[in-house]
C-alpha positions as CSV (number, residue, x, y, z in Angstrom):
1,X,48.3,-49.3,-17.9
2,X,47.2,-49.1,-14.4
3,X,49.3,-47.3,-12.0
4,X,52.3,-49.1,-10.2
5,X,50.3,-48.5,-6.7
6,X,47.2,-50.2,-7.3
7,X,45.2,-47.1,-7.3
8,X,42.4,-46.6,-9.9
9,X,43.6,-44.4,-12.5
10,X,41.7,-41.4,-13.4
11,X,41.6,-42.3,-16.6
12,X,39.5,-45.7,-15.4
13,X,37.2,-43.4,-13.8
14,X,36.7,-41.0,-16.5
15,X,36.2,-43.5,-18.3
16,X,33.2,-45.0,-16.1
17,X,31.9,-41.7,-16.0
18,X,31.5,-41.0,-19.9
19,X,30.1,-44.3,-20.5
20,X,27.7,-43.3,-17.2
21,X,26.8,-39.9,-19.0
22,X,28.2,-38.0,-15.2
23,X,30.9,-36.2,-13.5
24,X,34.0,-37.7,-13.1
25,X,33.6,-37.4,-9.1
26,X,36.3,-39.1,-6.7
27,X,36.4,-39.1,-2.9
28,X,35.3,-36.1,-1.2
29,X,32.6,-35.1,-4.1
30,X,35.2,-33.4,-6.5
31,X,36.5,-33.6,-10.0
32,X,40.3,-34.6,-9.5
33,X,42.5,-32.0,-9.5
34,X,46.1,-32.0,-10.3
35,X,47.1,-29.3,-7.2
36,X,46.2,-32.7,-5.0
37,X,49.7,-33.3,-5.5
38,X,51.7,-30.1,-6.7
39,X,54.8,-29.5,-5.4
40,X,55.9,-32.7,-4.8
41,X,57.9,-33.1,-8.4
42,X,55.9,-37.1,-7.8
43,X,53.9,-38.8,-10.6
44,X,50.4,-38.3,-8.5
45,X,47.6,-40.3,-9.1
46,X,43.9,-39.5,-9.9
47,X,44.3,-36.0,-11.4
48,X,44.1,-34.5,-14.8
49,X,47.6,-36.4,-15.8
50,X,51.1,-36.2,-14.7
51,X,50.7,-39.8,-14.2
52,X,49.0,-43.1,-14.9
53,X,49.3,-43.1,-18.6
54,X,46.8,-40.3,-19.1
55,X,47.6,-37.5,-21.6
56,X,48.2,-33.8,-19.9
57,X,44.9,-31.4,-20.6
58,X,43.1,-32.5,-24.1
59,X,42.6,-30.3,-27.0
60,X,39.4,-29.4,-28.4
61,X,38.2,-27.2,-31.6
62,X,39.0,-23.8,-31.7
63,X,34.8,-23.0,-32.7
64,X,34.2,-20.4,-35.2
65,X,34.1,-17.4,-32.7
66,X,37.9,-16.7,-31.9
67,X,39.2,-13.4,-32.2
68,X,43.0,-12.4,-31.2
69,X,44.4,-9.5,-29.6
70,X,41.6,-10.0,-26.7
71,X,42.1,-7.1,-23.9
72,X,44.6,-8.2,-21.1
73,X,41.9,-8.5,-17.8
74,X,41.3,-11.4,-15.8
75,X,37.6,-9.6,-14.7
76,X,34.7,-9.9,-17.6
77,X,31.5,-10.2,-15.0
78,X,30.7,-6.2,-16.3
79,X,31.0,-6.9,-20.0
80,X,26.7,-8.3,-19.3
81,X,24.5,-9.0,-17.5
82,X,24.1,-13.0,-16.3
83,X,25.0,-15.4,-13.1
84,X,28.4,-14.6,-11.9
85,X,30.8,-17.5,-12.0
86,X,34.3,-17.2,-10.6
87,X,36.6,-19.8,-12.1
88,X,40.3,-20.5,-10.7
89,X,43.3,-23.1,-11.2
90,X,46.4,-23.5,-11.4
91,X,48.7,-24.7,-14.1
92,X,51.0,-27.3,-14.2
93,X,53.9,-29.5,-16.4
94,X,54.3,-32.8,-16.3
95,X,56.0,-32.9,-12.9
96,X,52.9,-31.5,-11.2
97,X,55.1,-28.5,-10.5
98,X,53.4,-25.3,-11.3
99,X,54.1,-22.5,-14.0
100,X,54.5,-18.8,-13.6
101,X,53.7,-17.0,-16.6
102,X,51.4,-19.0,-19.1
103,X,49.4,-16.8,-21.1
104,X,45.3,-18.0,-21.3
105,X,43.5,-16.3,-23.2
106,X,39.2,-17.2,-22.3
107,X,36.4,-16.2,-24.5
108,X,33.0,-16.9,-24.2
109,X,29.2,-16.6,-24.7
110,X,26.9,-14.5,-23.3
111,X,24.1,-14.8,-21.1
112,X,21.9,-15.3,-24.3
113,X,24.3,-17.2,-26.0
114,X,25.9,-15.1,-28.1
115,X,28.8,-14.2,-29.4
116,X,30.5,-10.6,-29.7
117,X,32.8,-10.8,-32.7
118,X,32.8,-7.0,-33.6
119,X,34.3,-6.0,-29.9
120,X,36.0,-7.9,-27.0
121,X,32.7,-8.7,-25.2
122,X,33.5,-11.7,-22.4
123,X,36.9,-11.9,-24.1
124,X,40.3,-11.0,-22.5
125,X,43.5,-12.9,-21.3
126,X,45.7,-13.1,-18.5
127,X,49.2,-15.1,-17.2
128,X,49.6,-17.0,-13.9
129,X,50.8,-16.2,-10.9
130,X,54.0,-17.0,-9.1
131,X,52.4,-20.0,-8.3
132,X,51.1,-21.0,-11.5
133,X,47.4,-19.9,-10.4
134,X,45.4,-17.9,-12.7
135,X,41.5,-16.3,-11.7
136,X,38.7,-15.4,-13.8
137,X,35.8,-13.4,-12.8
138,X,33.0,-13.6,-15.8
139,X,29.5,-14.9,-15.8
140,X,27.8,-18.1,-16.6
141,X,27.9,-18.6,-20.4
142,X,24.2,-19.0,-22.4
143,X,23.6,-21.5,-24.3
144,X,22.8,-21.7,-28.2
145,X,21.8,-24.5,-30.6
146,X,23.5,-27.6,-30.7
147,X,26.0,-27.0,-27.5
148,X,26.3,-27.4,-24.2
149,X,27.3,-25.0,-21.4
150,X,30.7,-24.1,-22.1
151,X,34.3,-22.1,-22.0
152,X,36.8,-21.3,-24.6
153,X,40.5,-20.9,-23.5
154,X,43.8,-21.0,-25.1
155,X,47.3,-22.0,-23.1
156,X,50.1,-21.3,-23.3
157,X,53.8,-21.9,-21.2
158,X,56.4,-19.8,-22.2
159,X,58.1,-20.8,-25.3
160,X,55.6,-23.7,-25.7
161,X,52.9,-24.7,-28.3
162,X,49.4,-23.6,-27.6
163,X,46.9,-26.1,-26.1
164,X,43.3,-24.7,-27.3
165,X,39.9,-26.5,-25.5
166,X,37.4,-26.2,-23.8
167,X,35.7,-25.8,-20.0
168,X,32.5,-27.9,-19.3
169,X,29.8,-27.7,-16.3
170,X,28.4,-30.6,-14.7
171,X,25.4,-31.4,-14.7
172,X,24.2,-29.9,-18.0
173,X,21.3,-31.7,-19.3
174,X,23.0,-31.0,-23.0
175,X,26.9,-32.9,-22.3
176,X,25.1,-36.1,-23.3
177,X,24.1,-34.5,-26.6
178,X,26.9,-32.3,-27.3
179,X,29.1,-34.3,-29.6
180,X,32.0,-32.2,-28.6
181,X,31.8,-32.6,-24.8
182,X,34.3,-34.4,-23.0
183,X,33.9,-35.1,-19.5
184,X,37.9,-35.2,-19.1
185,X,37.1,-31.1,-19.5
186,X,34.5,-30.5,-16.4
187,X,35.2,-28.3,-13.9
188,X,34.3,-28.5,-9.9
189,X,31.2,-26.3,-9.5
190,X,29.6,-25.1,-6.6
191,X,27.1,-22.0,-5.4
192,X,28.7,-19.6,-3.0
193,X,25.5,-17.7,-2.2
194,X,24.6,-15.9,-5.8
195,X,27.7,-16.8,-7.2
196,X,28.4,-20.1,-8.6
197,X,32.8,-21.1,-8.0
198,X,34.3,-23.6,-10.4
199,X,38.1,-24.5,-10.4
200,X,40.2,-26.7,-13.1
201,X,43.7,-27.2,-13.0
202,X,45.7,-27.5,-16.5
203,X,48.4,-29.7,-17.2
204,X,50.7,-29.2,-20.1
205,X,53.2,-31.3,-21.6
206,X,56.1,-29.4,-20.4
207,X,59.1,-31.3,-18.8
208,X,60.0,-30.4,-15.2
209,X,62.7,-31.3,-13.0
210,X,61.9,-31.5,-9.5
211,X,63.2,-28.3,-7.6
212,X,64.0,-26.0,-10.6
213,X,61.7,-23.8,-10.6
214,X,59.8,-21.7,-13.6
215,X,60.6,-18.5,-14.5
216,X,58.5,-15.7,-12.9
217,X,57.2,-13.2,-15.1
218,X,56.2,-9.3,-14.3
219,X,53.2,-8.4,-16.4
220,X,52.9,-4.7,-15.9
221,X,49.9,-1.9,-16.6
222,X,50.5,0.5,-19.2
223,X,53.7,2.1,-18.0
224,X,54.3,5.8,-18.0
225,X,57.2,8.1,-18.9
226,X,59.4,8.3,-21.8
227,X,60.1,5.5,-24.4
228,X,61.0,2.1,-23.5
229,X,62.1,0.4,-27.4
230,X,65.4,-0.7,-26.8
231,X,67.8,1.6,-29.1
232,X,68.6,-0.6,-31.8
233,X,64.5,-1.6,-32.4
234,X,65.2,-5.5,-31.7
235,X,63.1,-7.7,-29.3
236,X,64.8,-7.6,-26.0
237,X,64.1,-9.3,-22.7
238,X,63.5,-7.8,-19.1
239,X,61.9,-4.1,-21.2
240,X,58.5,-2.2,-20.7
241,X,57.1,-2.3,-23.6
242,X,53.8,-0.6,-24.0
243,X,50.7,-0.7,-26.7
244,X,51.7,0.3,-30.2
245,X,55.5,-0.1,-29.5
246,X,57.1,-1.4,-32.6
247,X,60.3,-3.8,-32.8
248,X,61.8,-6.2,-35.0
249,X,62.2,-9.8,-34.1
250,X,64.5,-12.2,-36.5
251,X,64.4,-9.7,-39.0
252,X,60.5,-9.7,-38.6
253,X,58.5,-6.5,-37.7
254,X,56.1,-6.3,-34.9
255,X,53.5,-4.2,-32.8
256,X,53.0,-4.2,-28.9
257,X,49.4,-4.8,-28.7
258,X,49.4,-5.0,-24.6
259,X,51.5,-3.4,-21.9
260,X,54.3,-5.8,-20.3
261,X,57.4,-6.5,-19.1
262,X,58.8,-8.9,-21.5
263,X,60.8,-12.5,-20.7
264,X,62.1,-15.2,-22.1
265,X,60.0,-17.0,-23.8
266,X,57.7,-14.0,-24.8
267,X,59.1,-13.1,-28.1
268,X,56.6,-11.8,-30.3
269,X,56.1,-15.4,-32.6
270,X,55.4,-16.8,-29.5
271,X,52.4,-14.6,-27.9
272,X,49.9,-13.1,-30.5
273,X,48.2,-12.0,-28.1
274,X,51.1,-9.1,-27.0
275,X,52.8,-8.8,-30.6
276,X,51.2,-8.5,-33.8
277,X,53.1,-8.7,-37.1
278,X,53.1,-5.8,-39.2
């Protein structure tokens, strides 16, 4: 259904651009992004949903190379050698409003195309910002048989279902091969001197009301000092919990597998990536 003020829908022009076998590219050169219009709690036009009928971010296969308990780090570029690619966002619900505290969780290739599934090579995750922004400093993945160039992340809002995909390049001589490619999933590219910058912005299917905003989360480094388990060894909110702590949520068992300061939203069903049953 085409939006109510005559504009061109993204979806129109994504569509134009898989049929085309190219970029989704709007005015101004980019890939649409959905900060164009964050903030304003308004259905904006010609970004990655929060509008015109389009769903929010697409799913994708998980691939046979996921591991949990990745490292928390937003910086892989030393885990290999390779191009360096920075690649930032911001993520947002259905308002276009951002989110503070979803966890994504990136993994990778590396600059041969390969896979570390014995370590945490070019794996690790991270949480947004404040402001719902979220940086990764890696390098530019390799490519093996049968795929193009690509990212793996999984997202994930407080409290919410995980949305697993993937991150393309544009470009790539291979997304007209690669059956899984979907050129609703490129990012904006560009070389900054010896380092190449790409940026996608996220949108999950989380309500929002216009001016209330998301809770702010304080991940924390490994904290020092005594223990921090509340007494009675039951999941509590607002605590420093660090690796290897062990509490019981719902009569379930669990291990702190990262350092944080724990919210709502964060009990340990809801991020394997902090809490590990046991």
């Amino acid at each position: 259904m085409p939006p109510s003020d005559g504009m061109i829908s993204r979806k129109t022009v994504l569509k134009a651009a898989a049929a085309l076998g190219v970029a989704p590219l709007l005015i101004g050169g980019g890939v649409a992004l959905a900060r164009e219009q964050a903030g304003s709690g308004q259905a904006p036009g010609l970004t990655p949903d929060c509008h015109d009928g389009d769903d929010p971010t697409i799913e994708q296969i998980e691939g046979p190379y996921f591991k949990p308990n990745s490292p928390l780090r937003s910086s892989m570029v030393n885990d290999g050698p390779g191009t360096r690619l920075t690649v930032s966002g911001y993520v947002f619900g259905r308002a276009c409003l951002p989110i503070s505290g979803v966890l994504l969780d990136f993994w990778q290739a590396d600059d041969g195309g390969n896979y570390d599934n014995v370590g945490f090579t070019f794996r690790g995750h991270q949480f947004t910002d404040a402001n719902g922004a979220y940086k990764l400093d890696t390098i530019v993945p390799g490519l093996y048989p049968g795929r193009t160039r690509h990212l793996h992340v999984k997202v994930q809002a407080p409290g919410r279902s995980i949305l697993t995909t993937q991150l393309y390049f544009p470009g790539e001589p291979r997304n007209n091969t690669d059956t899984i490619y979907d050129p609703r999933l490129l990012m904006n590219v560009r070389q900054n001197g010896q380092v190449r910058e790409a940026s996608f912005d996220f949108v999950l299917d989380v309500p929002q009301t216009p001016g209330t905003p998301s809770p702010t989360p304080t991940p924390t480094a490994t904290p020092t000092g005594g223990p921090t388990t509340p007494p009675s060894g039951t999941w509590a909110p607002g605590k420093a919990y660090n690796a290897g702590d062990r509490v019981t949520y719902s009569g379930v068992s669990y291990v702190c597998l990262q350092a944080h300061t724990s919210m709502v939203g964060w009990e340990p069903p809801n991020v394997p990536a902090l809490w590990q049953r046991s």
